[in-house]
PDB file as gemmi writes it, atoms N, CA and C in Angstrom:
CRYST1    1.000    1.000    1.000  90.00  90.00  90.00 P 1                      
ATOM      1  N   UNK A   1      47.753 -38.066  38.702  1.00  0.00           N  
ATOM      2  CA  UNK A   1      48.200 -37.086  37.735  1.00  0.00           C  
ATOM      3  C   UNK A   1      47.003 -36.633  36.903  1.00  0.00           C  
ATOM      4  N   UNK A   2      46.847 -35.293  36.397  1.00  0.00           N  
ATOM      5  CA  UNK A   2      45.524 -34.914  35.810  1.00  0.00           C  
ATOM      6  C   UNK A   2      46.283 -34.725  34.639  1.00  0.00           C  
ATOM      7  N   UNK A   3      45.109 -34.884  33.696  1.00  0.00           N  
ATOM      8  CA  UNK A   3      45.221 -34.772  32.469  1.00  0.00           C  
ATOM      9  C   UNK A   3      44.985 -32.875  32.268  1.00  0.00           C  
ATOM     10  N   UNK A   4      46.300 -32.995  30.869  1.00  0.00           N  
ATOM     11  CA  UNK A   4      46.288 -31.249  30.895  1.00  0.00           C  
ATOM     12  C   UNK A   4      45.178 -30.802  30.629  1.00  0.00           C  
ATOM     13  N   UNK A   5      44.474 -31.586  29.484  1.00  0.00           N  
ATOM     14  CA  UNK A   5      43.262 -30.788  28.472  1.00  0.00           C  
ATOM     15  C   UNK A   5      41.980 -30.911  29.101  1.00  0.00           C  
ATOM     16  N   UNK A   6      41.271 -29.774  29.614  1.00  0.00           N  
ATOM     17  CA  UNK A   6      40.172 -30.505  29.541  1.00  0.00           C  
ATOM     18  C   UNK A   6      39.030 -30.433  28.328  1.00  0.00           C  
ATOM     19  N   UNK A   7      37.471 -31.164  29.379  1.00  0.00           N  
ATOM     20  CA  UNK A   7      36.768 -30.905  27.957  1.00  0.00           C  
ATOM     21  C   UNK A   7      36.557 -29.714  26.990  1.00  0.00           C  
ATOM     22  N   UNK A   8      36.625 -28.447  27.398  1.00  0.00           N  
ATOM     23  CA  UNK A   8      36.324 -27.159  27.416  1.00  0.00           C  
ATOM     24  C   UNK A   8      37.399 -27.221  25.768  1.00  0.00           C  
ATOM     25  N   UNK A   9      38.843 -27.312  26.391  1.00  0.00           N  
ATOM     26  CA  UNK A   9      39.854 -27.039  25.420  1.00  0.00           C  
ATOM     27  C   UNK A   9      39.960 -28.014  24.100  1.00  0.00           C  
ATOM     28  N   UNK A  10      39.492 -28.844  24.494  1.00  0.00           N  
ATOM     29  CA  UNK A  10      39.583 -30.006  23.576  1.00  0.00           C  
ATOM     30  C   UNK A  10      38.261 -29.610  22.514  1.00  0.00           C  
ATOM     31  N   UNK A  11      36.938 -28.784  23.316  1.00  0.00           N  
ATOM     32  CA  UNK A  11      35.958 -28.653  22.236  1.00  0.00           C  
ATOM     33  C   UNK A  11      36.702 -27.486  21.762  1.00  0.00           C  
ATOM     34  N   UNK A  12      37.279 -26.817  22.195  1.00  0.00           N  
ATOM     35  CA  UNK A  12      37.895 -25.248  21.397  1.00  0.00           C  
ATOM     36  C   UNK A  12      38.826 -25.774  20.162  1.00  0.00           C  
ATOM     37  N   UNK A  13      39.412 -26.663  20.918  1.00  0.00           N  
ATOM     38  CA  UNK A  13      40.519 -27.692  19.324  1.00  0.00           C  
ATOM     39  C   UNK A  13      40.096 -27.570  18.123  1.00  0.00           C  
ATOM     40  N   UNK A  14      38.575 -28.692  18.453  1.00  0.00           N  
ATOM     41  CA  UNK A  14      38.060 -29.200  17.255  1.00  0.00           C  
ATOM     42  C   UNK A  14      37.285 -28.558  16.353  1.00  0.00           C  
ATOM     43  N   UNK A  15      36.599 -27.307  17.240  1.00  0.00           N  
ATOM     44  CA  UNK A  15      35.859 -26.524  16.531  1.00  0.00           C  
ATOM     45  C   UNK A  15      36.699 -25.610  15.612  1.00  0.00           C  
ATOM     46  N   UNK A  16      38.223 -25.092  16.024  1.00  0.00           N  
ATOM     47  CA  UNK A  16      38.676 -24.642  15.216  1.00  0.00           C  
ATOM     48  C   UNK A  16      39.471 -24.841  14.087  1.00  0.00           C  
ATOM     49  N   UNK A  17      39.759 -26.540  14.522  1.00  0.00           N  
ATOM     50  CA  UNK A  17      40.577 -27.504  13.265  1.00  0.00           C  
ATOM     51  C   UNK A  17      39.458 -27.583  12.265  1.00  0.00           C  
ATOM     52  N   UNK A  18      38.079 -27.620  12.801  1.00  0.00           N  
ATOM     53  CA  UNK A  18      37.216 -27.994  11.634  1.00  0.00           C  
ATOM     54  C   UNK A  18      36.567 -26.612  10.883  1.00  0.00           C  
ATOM     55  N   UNK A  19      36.775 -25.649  11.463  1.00  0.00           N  
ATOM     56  CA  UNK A  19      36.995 -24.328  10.357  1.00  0.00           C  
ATOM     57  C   UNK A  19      37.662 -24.187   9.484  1.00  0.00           C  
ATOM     58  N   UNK A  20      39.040 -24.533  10.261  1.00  0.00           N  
ATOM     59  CA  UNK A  20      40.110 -24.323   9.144  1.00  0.00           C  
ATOM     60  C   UNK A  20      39.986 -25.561   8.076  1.00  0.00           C  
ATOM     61  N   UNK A  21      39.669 -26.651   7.941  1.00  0.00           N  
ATOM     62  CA  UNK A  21      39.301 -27.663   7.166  1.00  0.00           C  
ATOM     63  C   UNK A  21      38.367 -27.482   6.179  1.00  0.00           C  
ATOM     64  N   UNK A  22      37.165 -26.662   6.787  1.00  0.00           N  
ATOM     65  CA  UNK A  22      35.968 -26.224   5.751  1.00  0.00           C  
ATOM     66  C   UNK A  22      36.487 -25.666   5.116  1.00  0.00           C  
ATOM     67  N   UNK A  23      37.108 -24.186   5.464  1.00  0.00           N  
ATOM     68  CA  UNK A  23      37.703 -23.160   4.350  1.00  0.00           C  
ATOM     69  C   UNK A  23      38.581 -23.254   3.870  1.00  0.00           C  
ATOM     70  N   UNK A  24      39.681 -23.869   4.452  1.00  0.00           N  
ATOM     71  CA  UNK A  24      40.266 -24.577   3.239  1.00  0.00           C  
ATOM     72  C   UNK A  24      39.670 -25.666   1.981  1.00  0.00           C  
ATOM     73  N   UNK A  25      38.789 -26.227   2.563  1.00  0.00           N  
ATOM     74  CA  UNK A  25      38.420 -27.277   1.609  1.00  0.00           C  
ATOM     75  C   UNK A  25      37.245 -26.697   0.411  1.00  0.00           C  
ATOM     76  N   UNK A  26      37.297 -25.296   1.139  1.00  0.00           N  
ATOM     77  CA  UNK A  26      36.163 -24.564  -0.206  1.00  0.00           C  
ATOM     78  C   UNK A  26      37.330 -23.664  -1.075  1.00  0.00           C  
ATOM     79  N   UNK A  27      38.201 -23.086   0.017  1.00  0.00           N  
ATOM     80  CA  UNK A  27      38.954 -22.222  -0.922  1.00  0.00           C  
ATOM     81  C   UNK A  27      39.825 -22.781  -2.364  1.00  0.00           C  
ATOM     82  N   UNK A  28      39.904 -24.178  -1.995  1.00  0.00           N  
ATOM     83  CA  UNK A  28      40.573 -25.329  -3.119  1.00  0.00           C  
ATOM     84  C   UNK A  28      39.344 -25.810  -4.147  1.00  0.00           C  
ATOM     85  N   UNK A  29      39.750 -24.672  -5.548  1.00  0.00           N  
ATOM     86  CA  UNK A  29      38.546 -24.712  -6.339  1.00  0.00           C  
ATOM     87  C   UNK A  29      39.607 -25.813  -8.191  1.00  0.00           C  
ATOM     88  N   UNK A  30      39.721 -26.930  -7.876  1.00  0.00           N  
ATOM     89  CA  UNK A  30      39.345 -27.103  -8.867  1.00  0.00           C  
ATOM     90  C   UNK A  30      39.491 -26.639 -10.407  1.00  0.00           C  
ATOM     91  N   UNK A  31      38.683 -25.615 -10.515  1.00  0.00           N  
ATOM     92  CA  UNK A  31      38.280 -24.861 -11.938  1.00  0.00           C  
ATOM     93  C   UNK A  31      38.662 -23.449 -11.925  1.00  0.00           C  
ATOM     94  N   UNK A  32      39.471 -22.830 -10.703  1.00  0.00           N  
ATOM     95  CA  UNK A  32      39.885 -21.927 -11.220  1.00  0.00           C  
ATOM     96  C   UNK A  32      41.535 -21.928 -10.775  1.00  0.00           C  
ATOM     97  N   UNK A  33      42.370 -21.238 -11.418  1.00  0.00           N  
ATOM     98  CA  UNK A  33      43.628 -20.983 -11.429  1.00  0.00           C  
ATOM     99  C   UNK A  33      44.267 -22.553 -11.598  1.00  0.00           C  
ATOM    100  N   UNK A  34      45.763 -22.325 -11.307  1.00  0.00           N  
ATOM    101  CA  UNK A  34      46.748 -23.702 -11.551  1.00  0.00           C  
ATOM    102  C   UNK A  34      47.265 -23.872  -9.509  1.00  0.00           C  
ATOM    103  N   UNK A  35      46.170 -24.479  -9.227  1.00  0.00           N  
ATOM    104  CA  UNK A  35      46.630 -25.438  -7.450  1.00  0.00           C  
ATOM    105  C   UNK A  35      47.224 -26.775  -8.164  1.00  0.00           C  
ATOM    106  N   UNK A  36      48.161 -26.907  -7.840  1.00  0.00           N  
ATOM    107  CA  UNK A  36      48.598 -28.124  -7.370  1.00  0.00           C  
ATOM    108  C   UNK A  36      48.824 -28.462  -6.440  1.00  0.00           C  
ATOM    109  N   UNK A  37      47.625 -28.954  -5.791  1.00  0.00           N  
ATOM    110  CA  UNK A  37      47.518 -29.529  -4.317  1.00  0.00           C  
ATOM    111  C   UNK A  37      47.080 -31.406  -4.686  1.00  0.00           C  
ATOM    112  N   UNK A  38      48.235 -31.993  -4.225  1.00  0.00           N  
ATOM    113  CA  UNK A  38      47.587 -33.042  -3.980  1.00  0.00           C  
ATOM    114  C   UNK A  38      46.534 -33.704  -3.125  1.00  0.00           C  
ATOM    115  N   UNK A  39      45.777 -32.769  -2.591  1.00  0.00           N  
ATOM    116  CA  UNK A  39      44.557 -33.233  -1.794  1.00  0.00           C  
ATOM    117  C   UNK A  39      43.579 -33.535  -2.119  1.00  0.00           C  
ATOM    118  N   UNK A  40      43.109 -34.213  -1.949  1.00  0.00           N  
ATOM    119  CA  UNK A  40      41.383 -34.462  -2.020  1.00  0.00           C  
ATOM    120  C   UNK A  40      40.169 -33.620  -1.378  1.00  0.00           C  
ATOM    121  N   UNK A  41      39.768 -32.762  -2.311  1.00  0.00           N  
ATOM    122  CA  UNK A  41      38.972 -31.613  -1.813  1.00  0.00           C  
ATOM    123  C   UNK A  41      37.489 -32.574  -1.062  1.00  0.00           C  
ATOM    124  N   UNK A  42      36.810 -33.604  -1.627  1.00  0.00           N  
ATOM    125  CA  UNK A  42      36.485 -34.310  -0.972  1.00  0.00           C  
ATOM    126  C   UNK A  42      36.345 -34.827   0.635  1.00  0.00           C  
ATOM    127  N   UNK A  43      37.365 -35.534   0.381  1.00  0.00           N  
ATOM    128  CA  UNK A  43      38.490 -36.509   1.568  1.00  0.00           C  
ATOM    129  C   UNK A  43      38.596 -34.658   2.809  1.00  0.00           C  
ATOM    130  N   UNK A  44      38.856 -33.935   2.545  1.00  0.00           N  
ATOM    131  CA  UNK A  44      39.428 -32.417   3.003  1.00  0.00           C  
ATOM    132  C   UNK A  44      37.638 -32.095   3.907  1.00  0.00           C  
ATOM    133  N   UNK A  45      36.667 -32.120   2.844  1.00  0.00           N  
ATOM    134  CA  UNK A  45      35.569 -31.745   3.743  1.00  0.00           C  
ATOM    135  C   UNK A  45      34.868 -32.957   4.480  1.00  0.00           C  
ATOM    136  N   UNK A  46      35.545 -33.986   4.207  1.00  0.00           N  
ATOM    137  CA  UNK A  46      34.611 -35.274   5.466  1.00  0.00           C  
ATOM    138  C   UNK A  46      35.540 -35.608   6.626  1.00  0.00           C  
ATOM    139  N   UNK A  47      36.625 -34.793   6.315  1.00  0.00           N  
ATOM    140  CA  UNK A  47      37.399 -34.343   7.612  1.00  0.00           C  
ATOM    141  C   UNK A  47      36.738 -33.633   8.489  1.00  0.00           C  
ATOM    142  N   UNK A  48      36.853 -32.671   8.183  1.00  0.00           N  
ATOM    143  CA  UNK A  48      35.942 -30.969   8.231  1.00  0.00           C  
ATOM    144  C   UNK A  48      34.549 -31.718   9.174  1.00  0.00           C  
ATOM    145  N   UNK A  49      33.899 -32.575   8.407  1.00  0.00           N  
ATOM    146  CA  UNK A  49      32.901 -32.669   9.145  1.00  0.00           C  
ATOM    147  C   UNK A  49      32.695 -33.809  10.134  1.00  0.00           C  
ATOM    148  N   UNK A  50      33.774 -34.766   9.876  1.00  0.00           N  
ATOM    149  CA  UNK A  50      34.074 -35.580  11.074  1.00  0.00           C  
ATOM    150  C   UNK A  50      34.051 -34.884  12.466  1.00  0.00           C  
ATOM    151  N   UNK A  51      35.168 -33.681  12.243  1.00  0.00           N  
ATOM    152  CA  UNK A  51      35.873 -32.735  13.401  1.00  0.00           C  
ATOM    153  C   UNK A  51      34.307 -32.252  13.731  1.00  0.00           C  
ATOM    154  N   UNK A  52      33.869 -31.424  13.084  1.00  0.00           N  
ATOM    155  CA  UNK A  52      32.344 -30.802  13.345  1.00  0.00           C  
ATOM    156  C   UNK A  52      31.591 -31.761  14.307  1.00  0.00           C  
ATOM    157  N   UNK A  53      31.272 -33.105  13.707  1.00  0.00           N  
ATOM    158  CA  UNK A  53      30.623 -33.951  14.680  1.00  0.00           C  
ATOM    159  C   UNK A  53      30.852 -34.247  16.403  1.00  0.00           C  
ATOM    160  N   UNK A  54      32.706 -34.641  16.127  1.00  0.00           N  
ATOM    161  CA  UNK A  54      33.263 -34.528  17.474  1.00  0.00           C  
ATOM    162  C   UNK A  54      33.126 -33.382  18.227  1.00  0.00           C  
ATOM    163  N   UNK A  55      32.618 -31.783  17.624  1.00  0.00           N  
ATOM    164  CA  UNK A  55      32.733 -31.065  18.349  1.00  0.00           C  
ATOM    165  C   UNK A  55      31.295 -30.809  18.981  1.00  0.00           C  
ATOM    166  N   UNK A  56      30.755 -31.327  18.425  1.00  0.00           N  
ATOM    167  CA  UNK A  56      29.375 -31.177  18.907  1.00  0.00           C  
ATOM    168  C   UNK A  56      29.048 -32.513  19.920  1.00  0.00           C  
ATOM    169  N   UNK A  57      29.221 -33.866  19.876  1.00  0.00           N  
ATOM    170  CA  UNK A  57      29.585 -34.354  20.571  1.00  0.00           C  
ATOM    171  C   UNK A  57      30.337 -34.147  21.860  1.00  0.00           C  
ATOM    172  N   UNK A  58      31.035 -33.131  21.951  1.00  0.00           N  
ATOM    173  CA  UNK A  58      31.988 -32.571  23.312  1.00  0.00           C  
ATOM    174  C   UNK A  58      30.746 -31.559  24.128  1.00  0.00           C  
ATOM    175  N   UNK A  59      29.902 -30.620  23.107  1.00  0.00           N  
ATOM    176  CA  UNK A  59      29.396 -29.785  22.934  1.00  0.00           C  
ATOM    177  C   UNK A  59      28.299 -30.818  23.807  1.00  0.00           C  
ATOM    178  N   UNK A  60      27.590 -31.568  23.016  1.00  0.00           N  
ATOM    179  CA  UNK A  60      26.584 -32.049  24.033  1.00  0.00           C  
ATOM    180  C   UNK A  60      26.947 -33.313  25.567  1.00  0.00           C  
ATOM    181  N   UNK A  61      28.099 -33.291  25.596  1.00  0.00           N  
ATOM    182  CA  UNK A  61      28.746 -33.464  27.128  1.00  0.00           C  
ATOM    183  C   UNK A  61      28.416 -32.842  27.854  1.00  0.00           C  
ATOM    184  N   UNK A  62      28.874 -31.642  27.880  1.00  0.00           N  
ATOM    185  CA  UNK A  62      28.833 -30.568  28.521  1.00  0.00           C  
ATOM    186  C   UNK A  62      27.539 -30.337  28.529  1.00  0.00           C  
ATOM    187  N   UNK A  63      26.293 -29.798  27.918  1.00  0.00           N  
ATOM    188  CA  UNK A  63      25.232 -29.928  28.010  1.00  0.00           C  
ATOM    189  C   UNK A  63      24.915 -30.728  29.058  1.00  0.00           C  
ATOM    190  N   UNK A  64      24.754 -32.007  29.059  1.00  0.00           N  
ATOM    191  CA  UNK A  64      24.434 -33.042  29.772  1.00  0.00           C  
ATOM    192  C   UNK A  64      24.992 -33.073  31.260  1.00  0.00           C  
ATOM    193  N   UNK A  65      25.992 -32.975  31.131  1.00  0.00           N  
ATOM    194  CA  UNK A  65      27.059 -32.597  32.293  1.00  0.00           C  
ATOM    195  C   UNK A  65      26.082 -31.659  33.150  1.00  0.00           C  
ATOM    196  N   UNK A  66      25.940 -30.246  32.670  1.00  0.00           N  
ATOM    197  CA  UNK A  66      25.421 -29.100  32.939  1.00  0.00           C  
ATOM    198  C   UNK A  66      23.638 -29.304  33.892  1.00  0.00           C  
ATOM    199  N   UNK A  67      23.084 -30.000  32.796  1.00  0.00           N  
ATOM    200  CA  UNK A  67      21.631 -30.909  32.954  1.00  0.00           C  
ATOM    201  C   UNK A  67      21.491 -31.774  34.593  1.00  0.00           C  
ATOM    202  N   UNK A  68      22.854 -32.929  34.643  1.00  0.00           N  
ATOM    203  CA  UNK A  68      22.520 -33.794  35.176  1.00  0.00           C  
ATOM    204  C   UNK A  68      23.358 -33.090  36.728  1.00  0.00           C  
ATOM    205  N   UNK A  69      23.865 -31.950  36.841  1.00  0.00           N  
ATOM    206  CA  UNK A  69      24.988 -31.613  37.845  1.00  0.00           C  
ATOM    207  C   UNK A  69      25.633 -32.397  37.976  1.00  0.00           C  
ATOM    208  N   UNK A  70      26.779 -32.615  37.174  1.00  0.00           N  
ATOM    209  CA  UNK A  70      28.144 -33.468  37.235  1.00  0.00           C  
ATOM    210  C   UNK A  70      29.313 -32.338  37.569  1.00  0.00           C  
TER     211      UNK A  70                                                      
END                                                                             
């Protein structure tokens, strides 16, 4: 049985969960207007850049992949 995702889709995932994480995590200011968001604007961008890492990580798979003819 094959797995649905491959690497391709899985880097498309992460790269775009971790957009939406950045800009959200900038658009949540703190000092202006009344947010009541219980989030951690913090905690929100080391998400953001967790996801970033994994995607570059997928990112240099493929590279390598590409490199070694796999």
């Amino acid at each position: 049985m094959d797995f649905p995702l491959y690497l391709s889709d899985i880097s498309l995932l992460l790269a775009v969960e971790s957009i939406v994480l950045l800009i959200t995590s900038e658009l949540i200011s703190p000092y202006y207007g009344a947010v009541n968001l219980k989030i951690s604007k913090k905690k929100l961008r080391n998400a953001a850049i967790g996801m970033s890492a994994l995607f570059l990580v997928t990112v240099a798979t493929r590279i390598a992949g590409i490199l070694l003819n796999f």
